[in-house]
C-alpha positions as CSV (number, residue, x, y, z in Angstrom):
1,X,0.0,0.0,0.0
2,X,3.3,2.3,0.9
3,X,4.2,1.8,-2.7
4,X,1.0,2.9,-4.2
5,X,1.3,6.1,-2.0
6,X,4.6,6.7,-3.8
7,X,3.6,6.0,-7.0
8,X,0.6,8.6,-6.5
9,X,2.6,11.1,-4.4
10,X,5.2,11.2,-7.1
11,X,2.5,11.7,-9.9
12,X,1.0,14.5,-8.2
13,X,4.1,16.1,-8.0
14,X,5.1,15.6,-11.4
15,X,1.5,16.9,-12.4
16,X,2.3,20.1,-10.6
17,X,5.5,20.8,-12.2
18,X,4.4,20.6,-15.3
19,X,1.3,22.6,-14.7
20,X,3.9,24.9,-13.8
21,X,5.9,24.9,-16.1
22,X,3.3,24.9,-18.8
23,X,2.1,28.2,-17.2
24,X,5.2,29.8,-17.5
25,X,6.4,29.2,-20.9
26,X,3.2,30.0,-22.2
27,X,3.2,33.1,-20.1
28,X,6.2,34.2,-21.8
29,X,5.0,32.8,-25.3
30,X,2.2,35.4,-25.3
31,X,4.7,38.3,-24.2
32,X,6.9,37.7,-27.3
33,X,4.1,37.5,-29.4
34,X,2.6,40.6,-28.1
35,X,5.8,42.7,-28.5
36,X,6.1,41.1,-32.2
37,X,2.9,42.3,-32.9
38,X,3.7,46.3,-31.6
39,X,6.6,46.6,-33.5
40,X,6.4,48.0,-37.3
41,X,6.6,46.0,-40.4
42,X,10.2,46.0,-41.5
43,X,10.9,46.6,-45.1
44,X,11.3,43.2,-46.4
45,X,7.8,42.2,-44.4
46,X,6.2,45.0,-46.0
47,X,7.4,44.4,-50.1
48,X,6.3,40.6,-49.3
49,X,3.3,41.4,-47.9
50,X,2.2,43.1,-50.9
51,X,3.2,40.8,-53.3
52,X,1.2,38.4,-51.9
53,X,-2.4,37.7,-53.6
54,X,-5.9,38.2,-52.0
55,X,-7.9,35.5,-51.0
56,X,-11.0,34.7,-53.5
57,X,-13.9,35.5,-51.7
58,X,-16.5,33.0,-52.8
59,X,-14.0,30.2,-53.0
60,X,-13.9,27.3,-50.8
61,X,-11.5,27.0,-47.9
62,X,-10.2,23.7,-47.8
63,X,-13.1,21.8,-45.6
64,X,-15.3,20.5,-47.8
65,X,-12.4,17.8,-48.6
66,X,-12.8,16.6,-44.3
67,X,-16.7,16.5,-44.8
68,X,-16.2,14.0,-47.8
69,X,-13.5,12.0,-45.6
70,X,-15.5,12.1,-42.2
71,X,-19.0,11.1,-44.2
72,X,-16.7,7.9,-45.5
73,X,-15.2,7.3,-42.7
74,X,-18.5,7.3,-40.9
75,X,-19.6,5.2,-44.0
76,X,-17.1,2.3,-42.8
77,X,-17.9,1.8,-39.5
78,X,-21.5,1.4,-40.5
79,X,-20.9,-1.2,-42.9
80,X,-18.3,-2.7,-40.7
81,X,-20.6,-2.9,-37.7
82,X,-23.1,-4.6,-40.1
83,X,-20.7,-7.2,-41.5
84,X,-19.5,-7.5,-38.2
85,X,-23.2,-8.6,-36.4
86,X,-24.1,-10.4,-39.8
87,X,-21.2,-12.7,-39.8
88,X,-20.8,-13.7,-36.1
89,X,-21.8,-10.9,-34.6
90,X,-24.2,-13.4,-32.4
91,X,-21.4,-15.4,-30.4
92,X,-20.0,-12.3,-29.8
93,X,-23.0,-10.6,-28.2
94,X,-24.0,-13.6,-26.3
95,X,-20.5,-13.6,-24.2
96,X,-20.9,-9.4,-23.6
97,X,-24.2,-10.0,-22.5
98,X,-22.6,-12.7,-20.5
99,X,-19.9,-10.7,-19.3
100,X,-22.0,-7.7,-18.1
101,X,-25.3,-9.9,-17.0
102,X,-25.7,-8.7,-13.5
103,X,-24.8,-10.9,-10.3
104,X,-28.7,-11.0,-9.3
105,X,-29.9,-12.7,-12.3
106,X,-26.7,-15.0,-12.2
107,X,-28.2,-17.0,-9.4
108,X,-28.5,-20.7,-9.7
109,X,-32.1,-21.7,-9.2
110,X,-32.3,-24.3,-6.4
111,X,-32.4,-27.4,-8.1
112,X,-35.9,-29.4,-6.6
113,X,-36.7,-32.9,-6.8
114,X,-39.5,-34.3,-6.7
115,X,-39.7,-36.8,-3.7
116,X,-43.8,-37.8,-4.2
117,X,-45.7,-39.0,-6.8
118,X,-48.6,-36.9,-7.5
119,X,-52.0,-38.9,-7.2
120,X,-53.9,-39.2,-10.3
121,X,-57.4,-40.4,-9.8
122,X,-58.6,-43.7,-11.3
123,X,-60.6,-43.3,-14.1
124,X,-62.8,-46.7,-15.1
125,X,-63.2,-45.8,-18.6
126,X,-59.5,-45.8,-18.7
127,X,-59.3,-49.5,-18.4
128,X,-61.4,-50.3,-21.7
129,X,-59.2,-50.1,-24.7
130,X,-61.4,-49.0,-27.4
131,X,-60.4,-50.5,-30.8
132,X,-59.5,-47.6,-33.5
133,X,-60.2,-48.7,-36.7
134,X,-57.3,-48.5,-39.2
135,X,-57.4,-46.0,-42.1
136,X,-56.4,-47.7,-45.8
137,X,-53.0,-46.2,-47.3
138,X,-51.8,-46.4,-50.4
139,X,-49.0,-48.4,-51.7
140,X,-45.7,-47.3,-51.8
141,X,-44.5,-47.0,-55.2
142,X,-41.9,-44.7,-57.0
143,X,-42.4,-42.4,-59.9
144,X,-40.8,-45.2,-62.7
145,X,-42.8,-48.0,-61.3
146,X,-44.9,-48.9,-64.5
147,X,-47.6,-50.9,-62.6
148,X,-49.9,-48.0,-62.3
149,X,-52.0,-47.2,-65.3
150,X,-51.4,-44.5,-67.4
151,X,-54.4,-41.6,-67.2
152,X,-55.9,-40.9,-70.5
């Protein structure tokens, strides 16, 4: 249990040191940036900057591309999952509903054997046996037998 302690005390103090450290260079990332920003464009900055072309305004900006890959790659995991439960998707469902049936409907019903015999009452008509009469079948026969006559 002492070791667990360690292991947690340590990662809680790692945790805080980089929290810490985070806060700090990012502290100082967003002065620089800031005093970058202030200053004036330098002469080079300002001959590139107008050399460079304006953006078209009606003209697509590069996402429609991730729609058509996240609609296909939503696309897959449909028909994966569907492949998936069509060919032996059932074994697999039977052990996670298994796996995550709860411990109350797990219980083993008490197994109860019977130690009487139930009393049936006598019945005198019971005792006579009628006689069914037997129903005529026909013979057995396959399709090339050529005893049967032909119908006309």
């Amino acid at each position: 249990m002492k070791q667990a302690g360690a292991v947690l005390l340590l990662f809680l103090f790692l945790t805080v040191a980089l929290s810490v450290t985070v806060s700090r260079v990012g502290t100082h990332a967003v002065d620089v940036w800031a005093e970058q920003a202030s200053r004036p464009l330098s002469a080079t900055e300002a001959v590139l900057q107008s050399r460079q072309t304006p953006v078209e305004a009606g003209g697509s900006n590069g996402r429609s591309g991730w729609w058509g890959a996240g609609l296909l790659a939503l696309g897959l995991v449909v028909v994966g999952g569907i492949l998936f439960l069509l060919r032996g998707g059932s074994a697999f469902l039977r052990q996670w509903r298994l796996l995550w049936k709860r411990p109350s409907a797990r219980r083993a019903y008490p197994r109860t054997i019977q130690e009487t015999v139930p009393h049936y009452p006598d019945y005198p008509e019971a005792e006579t046996v009628r006689t069914v009469r037997r129903t005529p079948y026909l013979p057995e026969g396959d399709d090339d037998d050529q005893t049967m006559a032909p119908h006309n």
